[in-house]
Every structure is written in structure tokens, then in C-alpha cells.
N, C-alpha and C positions, 0 to 999 in steps of 0.2 A: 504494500500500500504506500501512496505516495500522500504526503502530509505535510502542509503549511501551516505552522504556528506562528501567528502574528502578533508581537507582546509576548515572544517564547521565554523573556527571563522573568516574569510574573512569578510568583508561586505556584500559582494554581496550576496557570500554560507549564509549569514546568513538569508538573503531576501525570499534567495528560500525555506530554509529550513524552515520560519514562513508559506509560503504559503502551501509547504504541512501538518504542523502543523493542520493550519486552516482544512484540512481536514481530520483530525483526522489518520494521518500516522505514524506508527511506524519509527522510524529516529536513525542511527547510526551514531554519528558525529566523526570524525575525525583530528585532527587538535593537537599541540605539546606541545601548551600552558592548562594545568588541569585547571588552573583557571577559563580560558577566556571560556571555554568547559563547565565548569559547572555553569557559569551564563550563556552562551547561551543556556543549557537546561534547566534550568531552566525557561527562560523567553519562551521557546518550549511547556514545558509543561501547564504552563499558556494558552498559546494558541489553546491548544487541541487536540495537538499530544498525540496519544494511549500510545507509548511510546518511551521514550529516553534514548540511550545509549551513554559511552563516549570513547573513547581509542585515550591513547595518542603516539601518533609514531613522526618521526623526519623523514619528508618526503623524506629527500634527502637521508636518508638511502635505496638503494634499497633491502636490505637485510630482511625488514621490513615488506615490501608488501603485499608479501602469508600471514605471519599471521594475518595481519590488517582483510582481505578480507576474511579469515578464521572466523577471529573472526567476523566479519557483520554478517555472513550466520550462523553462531550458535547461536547469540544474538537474532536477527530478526525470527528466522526460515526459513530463504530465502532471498535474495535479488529480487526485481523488477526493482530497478532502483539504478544509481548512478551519484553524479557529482562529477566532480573533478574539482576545482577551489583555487589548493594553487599556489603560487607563490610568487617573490620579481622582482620588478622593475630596482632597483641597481643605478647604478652610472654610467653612458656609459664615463664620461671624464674619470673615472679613471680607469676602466676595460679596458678602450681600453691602458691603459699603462701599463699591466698585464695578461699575457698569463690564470696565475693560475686563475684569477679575472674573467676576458672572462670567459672560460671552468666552472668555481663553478656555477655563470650565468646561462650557459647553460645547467648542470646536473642539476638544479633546476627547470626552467620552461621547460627543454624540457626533456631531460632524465629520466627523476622521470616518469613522463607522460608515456613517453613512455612504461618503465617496468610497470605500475599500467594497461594501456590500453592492454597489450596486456595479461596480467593475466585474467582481467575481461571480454576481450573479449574471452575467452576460457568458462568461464565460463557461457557467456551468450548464446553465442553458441550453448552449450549443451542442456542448460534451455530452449532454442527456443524459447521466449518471454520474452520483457523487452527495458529497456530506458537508454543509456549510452551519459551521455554529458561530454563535457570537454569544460571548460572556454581558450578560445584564446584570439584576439586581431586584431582591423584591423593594427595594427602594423607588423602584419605577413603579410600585403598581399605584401608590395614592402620595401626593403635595403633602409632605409632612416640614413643621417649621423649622427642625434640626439642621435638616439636609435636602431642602428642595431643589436647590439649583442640582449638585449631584445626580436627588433624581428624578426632575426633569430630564436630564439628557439620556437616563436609563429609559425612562418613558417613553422617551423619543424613538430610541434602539427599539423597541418593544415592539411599536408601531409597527415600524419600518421592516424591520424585519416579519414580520407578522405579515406582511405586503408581498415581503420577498418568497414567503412559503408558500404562499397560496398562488404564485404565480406558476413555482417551477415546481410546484406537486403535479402539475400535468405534463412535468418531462420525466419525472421521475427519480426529480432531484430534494435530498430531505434537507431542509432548515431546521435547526434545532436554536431556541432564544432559551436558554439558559438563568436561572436566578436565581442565583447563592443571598444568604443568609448574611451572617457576621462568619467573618474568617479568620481564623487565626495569620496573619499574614505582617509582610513591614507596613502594607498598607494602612494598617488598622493598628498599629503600633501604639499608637498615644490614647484607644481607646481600654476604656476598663472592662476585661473579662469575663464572662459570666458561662452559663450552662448552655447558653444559646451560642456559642463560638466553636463551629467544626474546624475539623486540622483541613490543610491544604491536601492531601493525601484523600482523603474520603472525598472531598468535591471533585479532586480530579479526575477517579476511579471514576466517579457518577457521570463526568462528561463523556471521556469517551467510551463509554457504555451506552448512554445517549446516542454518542456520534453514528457508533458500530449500527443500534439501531431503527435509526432515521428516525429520532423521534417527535415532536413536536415542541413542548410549552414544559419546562424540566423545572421543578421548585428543590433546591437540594443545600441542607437537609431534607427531607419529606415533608416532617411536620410544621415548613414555612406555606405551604401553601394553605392549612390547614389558617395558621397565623394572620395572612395577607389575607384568605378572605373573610376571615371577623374583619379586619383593620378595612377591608376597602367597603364595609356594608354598614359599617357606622353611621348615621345620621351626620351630617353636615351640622349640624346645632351642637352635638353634642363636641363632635370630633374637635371643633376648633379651640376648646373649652381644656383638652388637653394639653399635655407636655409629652410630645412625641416626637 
């Protein structure tokens, strides 16, 4: 299997990308940091992946894209599958006191996306078989005042992506939109702990197990979907009344 991970020095992308290792899959990673790229292939290789490629792009460039996704399908000989899983979480006190701050935010976990998604959904299109995920968040499913800007842009992904399945389900191509929980990650570093924080390792298994099975709308842990929709079925009088 041929595999693009986009954001491959992530935690998570790095999870999934050991598990298709393990099955001996050719793997193009992705991601801005050369260092962090070439110890995570490194430790790729170890693990059994056929082989490993690396290219370093600066994802908010959308200028970037075509040839990232160029270069996969010349490296690999093909793509089969990709995920996309970069992002930053940011600062919501202080972006909400900064238009420029918001919007950067937003070209990052949602803009980027968008232009990458709708490249590769041309491409899969054509190919007529294959497995496109993107890393969201149940932070998208409802405006909460903590972290709206965050996730709005998840929100946005949701959509879009949500547009992108239902287009290339009649080629026979599976979209998988992804929504992880709290994670144990550097992302979430400066957040406090609790029972609700799965390891990177368990979300990763759950994506490409997703990926493997073309699946649709993935809430992981399980019991966040259970979570989102008490939180998305709240009353509006009440909801806003919290501290969420």
C-alpha cells in the first residue's frame, strides 16, 4: 500500500503511520520540520515499512500543495491512501483579541485543508479507488467559548469534507473525517489531565483501522460521540449559560 501522511510528525500521524509501517507500506511523510521527519523515518523503517520518503513543505503555504502531492505520486508510484493530520491549537484568549491571530488560526486548521482536500480529491476521483482521511475534532461539532475559533475551523473540515465523501462515494472512493477527543499529545501540553485524555497510540490504531475500512464519520475514543451529542442537543438558553 502506498500512503501519504500529511502533518506525519504529529503524534497521532505518527501512530498511524507505525501501523501501516507494521504492514510493510511504502509511506511519504510530510510535515516542515527535516529533523523531526527523519527520525520518524527512521524509526518507520525499523518497523517495516517497504519504504520511506520525506518532503519538507510549510503547510500553510497553499502555494505548496500541487507539488507536495506531485511529489507522493512520483516517489511512491501512486498514491492509495492519505491522511492529513497537521495543525496548531493556538491561544483562543488571545486570538480572540486579534482579527490577524483568528484568520492565521483559521488558514491553518481549516484553509490548508481545504486546498490539500480538494486537490487530492481530484485526484482520487480519477484513480477510482482509495482512502482519504482528515484529522478533525469533536471541537467542531458545536461554538463553545473556550475554543471556538479552533473549532470553527474543525467545523469547517467537517463540512467540507462531509462534501468530499458524498461526492467520491460514487467512485468508490472512502472519506473518512475523523474526531479525536482530548489527547495526550505536545499539542495539548499546557492542558490539565483528566480520564477523558486517550494516549496517541489508541487514536492512531483507530484511524487506520478506519482508513483500512473506508469508513465514514469516526468519534475516537467511542464514548465522545456518545458526549458530543448530549453537548450538540443542549438548548441554546441553556448552553450559553455554561462554562464550556
Amino acid at each position: 500500500m502506498k500512503v501519504m501522511i500529511i502533518g506525519a510528525t504529529s503524534a497521532i500521524a505518527h501512530e498511524v503511520s507505525r501501523c501501516f509501517a507494521a504492514d510493510n507500506a511504502a509511506l511519504f511523510l510530510v510535515a516542515r520540520n527535516a529533523e523531526k521527519l527523519a527520525a520518524a523515518a527512521d524509526d518507520l523503517k525499523v518497523l517495516g515499512a517497504s519504504q520511506v520518503e520525506t518532503y519538507c513543505a510549510d503547510l500553510a503555504d497553499l502555494s505548496t500543495h500541487g507539488a507536495l502531492i506531485e511529489a507522493g505520486k512520483t516517489a511512491l508510484g501512486g498514491i492509495d491512501a492519505v491522511l492529513i493530520a497537521h495543525g496548531v491549537l493556538g491561544d483562543q484568549q488571545a486570538a480572540q483579541q486579534s482579527v490577524e491571530a483568528t484568520l492565521e488560526l483559521f488558514h491553518v486548521n481549516a484553509v490548508s485543508y481545504i486546498s490539500l482536500l480538494t486537490l487530492l480529491a481530484n485526484h482520487f476521483e480519477a484513480q477510482k479507488q482509495g482512502s482519504l482521511a482528515v484529522i478533525g475534532s469533536v471541537a467542531g461539532d458545536r461554538g463553545r467559548g473556550s475554543n471556538y475559533i479552533y473549532g470553527a475551523a474543525k467545523g469547517a473540515v467537517a463540512l467540507f469534507t462531509g462534501g468530499v465523501r458524498n461526492r467520491l462515494a460514487k467512485v468508490g472512493v472512502a472519506v473518512v473525517t475523523v474526531k479525536p477527543g482530548f489527547v495526550d499529545t505536545p499539542m495539548t501540553a499546557g492542558m490539565k489531565k483528566n480520564l477523558l485524555f486517550a494516549k496517541p497510540a489508541q487514536v492512531g490504531k483507530r484511524i487506520y483501522a478506519a482508513m483500512l475500512k473506508g469508513e465514514d464519520i469516526v468519534y475516537t475514543p467511542p464514548f465522545w460521540m456518545l458526549i458530543m451529542f448530549i453537548i450538540r442537543n443542549i438548548p441554546e438558553r441553556i448552553f450559553k449559560k455554561l462554562k464550556l
